[in-house]
TORKEKOL-961676 format. One record per residue (C-alpha): x negated, y, z negated; residue in one letter. Coordinates in pm, whole numbers, plus 50000, padded with zeros to 5 digits. Layout:
BEGIN
XYZA...
//
This chain:
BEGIN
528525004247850X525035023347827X525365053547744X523055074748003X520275099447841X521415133747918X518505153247733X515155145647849X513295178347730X510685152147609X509445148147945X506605165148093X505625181347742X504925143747587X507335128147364X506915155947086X503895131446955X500065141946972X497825131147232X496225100247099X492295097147035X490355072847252X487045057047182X485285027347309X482235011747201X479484986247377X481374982847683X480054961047933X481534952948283X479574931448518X480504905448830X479084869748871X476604871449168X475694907349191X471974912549122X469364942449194X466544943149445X464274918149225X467494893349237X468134897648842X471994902448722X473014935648792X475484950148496X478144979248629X478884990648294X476154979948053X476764991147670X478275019047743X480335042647424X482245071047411X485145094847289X487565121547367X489315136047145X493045141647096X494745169047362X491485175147562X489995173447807X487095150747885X484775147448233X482655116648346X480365126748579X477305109348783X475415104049104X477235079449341X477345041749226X477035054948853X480375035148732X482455063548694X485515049248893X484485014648742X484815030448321X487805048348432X489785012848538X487934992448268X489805025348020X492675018348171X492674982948215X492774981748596X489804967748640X489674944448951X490324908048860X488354895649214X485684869949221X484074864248833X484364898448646X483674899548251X484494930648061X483764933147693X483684959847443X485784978247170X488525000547288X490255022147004X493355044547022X493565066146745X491175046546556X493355016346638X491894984746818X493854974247171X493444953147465X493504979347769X495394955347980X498434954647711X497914990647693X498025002847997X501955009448036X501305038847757X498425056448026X499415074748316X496775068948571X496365096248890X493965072049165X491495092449370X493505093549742X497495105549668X499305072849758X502185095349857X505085087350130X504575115450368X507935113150491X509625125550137X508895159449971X507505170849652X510905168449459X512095134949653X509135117949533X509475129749189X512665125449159X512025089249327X509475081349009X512025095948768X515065080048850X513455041348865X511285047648570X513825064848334X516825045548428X518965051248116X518605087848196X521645105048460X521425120848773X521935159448640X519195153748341X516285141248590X517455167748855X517115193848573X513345177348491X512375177848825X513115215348903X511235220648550X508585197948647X508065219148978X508045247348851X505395238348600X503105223848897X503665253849090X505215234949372X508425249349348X507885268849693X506725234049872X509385216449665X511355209450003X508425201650236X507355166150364X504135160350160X503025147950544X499465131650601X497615122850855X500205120051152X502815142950989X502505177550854X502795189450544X501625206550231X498065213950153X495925189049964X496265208849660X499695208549683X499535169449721X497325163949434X499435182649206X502565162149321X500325134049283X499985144948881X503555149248862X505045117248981X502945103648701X504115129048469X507835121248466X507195091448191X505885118047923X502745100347921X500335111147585X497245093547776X496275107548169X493415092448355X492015107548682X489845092348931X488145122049099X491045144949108X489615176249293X488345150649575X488815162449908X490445198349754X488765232749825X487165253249548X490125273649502X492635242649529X489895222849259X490315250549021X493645252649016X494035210848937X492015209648686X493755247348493X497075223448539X494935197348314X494245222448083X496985234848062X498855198548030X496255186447767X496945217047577X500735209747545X499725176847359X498135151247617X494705133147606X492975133247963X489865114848123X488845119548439X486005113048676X484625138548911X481645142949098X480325170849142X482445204748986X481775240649062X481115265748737X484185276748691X486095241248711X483055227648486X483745253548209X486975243948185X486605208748070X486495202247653X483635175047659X481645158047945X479935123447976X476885112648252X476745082648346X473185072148554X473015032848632X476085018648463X474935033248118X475985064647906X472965092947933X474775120647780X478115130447636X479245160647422X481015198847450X480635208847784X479625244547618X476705224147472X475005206347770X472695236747868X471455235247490X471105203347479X469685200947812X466765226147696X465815213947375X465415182247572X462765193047804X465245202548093X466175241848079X468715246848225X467685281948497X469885308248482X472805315148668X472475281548751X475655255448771X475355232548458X476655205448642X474365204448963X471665207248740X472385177048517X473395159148841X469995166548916X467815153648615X469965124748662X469055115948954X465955126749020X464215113048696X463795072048543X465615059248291X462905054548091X461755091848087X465225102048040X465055081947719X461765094247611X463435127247631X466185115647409X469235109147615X470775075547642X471155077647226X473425051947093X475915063846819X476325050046477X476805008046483X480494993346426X481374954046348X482434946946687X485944932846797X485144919647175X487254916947428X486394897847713X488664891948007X488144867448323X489624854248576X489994817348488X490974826548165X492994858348136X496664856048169X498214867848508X499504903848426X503244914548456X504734938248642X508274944348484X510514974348640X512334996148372X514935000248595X518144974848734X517434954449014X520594977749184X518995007849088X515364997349291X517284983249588X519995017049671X516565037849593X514155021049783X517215016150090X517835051650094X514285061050079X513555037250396X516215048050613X515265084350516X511455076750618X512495059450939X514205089051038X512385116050992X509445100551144X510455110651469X507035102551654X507225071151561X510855066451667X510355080751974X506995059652021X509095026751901X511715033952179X509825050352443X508085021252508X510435001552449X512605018152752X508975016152940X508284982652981X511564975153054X512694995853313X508844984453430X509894948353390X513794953753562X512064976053886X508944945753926X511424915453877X514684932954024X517494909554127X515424880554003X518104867853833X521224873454094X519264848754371X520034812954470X518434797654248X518814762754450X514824778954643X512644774154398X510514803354438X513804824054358X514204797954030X510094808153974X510554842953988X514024842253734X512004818953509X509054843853519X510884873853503X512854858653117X509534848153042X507794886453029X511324902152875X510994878352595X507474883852541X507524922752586X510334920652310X508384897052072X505514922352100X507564956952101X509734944151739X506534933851563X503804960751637X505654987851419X506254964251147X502894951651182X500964987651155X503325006750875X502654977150620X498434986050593X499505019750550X502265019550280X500614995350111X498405019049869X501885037049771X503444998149673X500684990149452X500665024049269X504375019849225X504764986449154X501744983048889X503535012248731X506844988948729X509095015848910X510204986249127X509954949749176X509174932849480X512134914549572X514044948349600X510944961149798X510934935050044X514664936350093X515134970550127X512504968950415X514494944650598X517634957750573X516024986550704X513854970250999X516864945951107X519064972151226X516784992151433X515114959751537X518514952151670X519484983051822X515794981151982X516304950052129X520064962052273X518064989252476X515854967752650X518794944152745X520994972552867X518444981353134X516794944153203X520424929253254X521684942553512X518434955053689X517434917453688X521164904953745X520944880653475X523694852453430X524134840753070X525584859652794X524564894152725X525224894252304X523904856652314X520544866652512X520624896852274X521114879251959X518274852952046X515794880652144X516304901351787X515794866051588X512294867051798X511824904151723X512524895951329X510934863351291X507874875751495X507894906751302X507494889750994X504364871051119X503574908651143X504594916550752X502164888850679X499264903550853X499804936850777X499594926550384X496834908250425X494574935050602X493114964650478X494014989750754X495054996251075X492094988251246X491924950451103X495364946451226X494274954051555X491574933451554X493584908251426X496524906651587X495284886651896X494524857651691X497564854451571X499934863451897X498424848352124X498194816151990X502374823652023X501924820952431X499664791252433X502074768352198X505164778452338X505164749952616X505554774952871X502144781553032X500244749952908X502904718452815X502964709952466X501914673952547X498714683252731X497714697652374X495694676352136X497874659051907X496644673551591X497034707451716X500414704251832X501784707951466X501614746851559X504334747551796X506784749951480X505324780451385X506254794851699X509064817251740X508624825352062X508594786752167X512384782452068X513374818552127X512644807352510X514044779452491X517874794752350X517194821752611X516304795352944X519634773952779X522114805152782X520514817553125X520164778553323X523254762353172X525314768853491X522644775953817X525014764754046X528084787553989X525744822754212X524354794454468X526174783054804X523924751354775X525204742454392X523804708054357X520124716854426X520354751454196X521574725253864X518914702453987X516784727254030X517674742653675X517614711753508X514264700753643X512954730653525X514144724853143X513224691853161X509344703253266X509764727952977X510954702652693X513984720152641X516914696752524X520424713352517X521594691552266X518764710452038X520054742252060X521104743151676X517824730551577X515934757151779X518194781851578X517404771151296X513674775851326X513954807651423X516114817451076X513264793350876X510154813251056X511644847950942X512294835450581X509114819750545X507104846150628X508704872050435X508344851950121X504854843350239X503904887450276X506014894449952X503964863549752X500614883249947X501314917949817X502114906249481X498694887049464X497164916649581X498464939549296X497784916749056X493944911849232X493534952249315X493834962348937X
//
């Protein structure tokens, strides 16, 4: 038996060894096909060198487009792997040669917008990071780091708050930035890079981030981060700055020295004046070539090169490995689920609410539907129609929540899974076991008032259980689209094209063999198709048992599966469609995601 790690006062002040040195040398980043306005090859990152010292602090700044973001990844070997990229250069650690992409478990990287849950709080989340990504450390030792590590960030006071975002409230921006820092903290990490981490933050609430860099840095870490455009007071405060202008290095050195340098360059620097605006300025308001006649864009002293070039067709796919057990991510990652789901109460309330809308819309429209002779057939129309607009209000209602939350947790799955907290598998899983249950409770409201408003005949668990395999299997088409999308809006856009598509192959409104054959392969990815035709089995078996003319209801009845192409003697194969669609298309959204992460960095 492991024994667990009781003593983590390592963490947060790093591992008792020195933040590391970290210089890189002709660094060049470009993508096949992107060119300038005379259609020549258009470098990102062309030649570009640099250093920051051990346990400081060290700025990239530039004008929009510069390559900050773009140095930062390449640093940390996120770099995007989409379309033909090429990166090349010498990266050293300590003096020491390394590929960033094997290197980049050893950096803690902060991205620009907090990929936060805004359902958990400041502690839950670190706490979350802590407990999957030092696993052989117990319960009491990472609670004790936690209330250290809040205490440090000054979030001790918010400690208990949902972090909140753009639907939910919650702590300030400041307040998520800093939890932000932290969640990356909890490894003891030597190396920190920052993609613009005062970004959307107030002057006062920019200050304060980048005095908790300081003040980290100081207690042994090395830290790089972009930024664009930093008050006085937050400039003063980093060690060493670099300008970027065009993909290529233009100045770096103390940020005490720039207005110095600045001047004996030909660019005073006027008085009272913020050092960083004004370099911002020269930068962009001058040509390279004057720049360089002024002296800037100086190369350092010449090395033997040790290149390192990465592409797509020939780097090796990177891996993802969780420090923790596969137990350990799944009762995590449930609890955190079932947590979120219930504390978002709008969306609850918005999930059911409509739910109980449509319904009681559907049972007052098509009342008694269900309880008439069905041996008239404009009774059996109305029954038929009636079944036919539950079935498709639940296929809808199960897969539009599903559907919308994906785009938007999406930016928290790839920060935690490229950081190996969890795998997918236990991701994907936890979701379900999370969505199946209140998929299944949904779809026992909408019964409960439909049934008997509509009077309807066949079984109420079997009609239940054959509308949640719709709501699950359609809500997995859902998964799929939501991970393929970038946000919301797409999936709105989207989402007709692949819904309705469900209505016009489901044999119901045009016949399946009126379809052109080589179309008519669809109709097996169609839940909806064989969800009807369990439902219109379970609800037509026996027409003639509420009908003082018997004979002409079953004729009716079975005239009307016959029309449909539903075979009773099928039943087990429309089942088992249904279970295929659901597992198919959750493999299908977790193989998505995972080719996303591996494409997004």
């Amino acid at each position: 038996v492991t024994q667990k790690n009781d003593d983590l006062s390592h963490c947060f002040t790093p591992n008792g060894r020195r933040g590391p040195s970290l210089e890189w040398k002709g660094v060049n980043f470009t993508v096949a096909g992107l060119v300038d306005n005379q259609g020549r090859e258009k470098p990102i990152l062309s030649n570009v060198e640099g250093k920051v010292k051990r346990e400081t602090v060290c700025a990239i700044l530039g004008p929009s487009g510069a390559g900050k973001s773009s140095l930062l990844n390449v640093l940390a070997g996120r770099s995007a792997t989409r379309g033909k990229v090429s990166v090349s250069g010498e990266f050293l650690v300590d003096d020491c040669p390394v590929d960033p992409g094997a290197f980049r478990r050893n950096v803690a990287y902060v991205m620009q917008d907090d990929a936060l849950l805004p359902t958990a709080t400041p502690r839950e989340a670190l706490t979350f990071s802590a407990t999957l990504r030092l696993a052989d450390s117990n319960q009491q030792a990472i609670e004790k780091l936690v209330t250290r590590m809040l205490e440090e960030l000054n979030l001790t006071e918010c400690g208990e708050v949902m972090i909140g975002g753009e639907m939910i409230k919650g702590i300030s921006g400041g307040q998520r930035k800093r939890t932000s820092v932290g969640v990356e903290l909890v490894t003891s990490p030597n190396l920190i890079f920052l993609d613009e981490p005062t970004s959307g933050l107030d002057s006062e609430s920019a200050l304060s981030c980048v005095r908790l860099l300081s003040s980290i840095a100081q207690k042994g870490s090395t830290i790089l981060c972009t930024i664009h455009q930093p008050n006085s007071e937050v400039f003063e405060l980093f060690d060493s700055v670099m300008l970027l202008k065009d993909g290529e290095c233009m100045y770096q050195g103390a940020s005490k020295a720039v207005c110095e340098t600045f001047t004996q360059r030909g660019f005073p620097v006027p008085i009272h004046h913020n050092p960083a605006d004004f370099i911002m300025s020269v930068a962009c308001n001058h040509d390279i070539p004057k720049l360089k006649d002024a002296g800037f864009f100086a190369r350092g002293e010449t090395t033997e090169k040790m290149a390192i070039v990465r592409t797509v067709s020939t780097s090796p796919e990177t891996q993802f490995t969780a420090a923790s057990t596969f137990a350990q991510q799944l009762y995590c990652l449930l609890r955190r689920e079932a947590q979120a789901n219930y504390r978002d109460k709008a969306a609850l309330i918005g999930r059911y609410g409509v739910t109980i809308f449509l319904n009681l819309l559907f049972g007052l429209i098509f009342e008694g539907s269900g309880d008439r002779d069905d041996a008239k057939l404009v009774n059996l129309s109305s029954h038929f129609g009636s079944i036919v607009m539950v079935t498709i209000g639940s296929m809808f209602g199960t897969a539009q929540p599903v559907m919308l939350s994906f785009p938007l947790e999406r930016p928290i799955f790839l920060r935690e899974y490229t950081t190996g907290t969890y795998g997918v598998i236990a991701y994907f899983l936890a979701k379900a076991a999370v969505e199946l249950p209140l998929a299944l409770i949904q779809t026992i409201v909408a019964y409960a008032l439909v049934y008997p408003l509509l009077g309807l005949q066949g079984d109420f668990a079997s009609l239940v259980a054959c509308a949640w395999l719709l709501g699950i299997a359609s809500s997995s088409v859902g998964v799929v689209l939501g991970c393929c999308v970038p946000n919301v809006a797409a999936v709105a856009e989207l989402a007709p094209a692949v819904f309705v598509p469900q209505l016009l192959f489901s044999g119901f409104f045009v016949r399946i063999k009126q379809i052109p054959l080589w179309l008519r392969w669809c109709q097996y990815l169609c839940s909806l198709k064989y969800t009807l035709n369990l439902i219109l089995l379970i609800e037509f078996s026996d027409c003639g048992a509420n009908s003082a003319d018997s004979d002409q209801a079953d004729q009716n009845c079975e005239a009307l599966l016959d029309d449909t192409d539903v075979s009773e003697g099928q039943w087990y194969l429309y089942l088992t469609i249904l279970i295929v669609l659901f597992f198919a298309f959750r493999t299908l959204g977790a193989i998505v995601l995972m080719q996303k992460a591996k494409s997004f960095y």
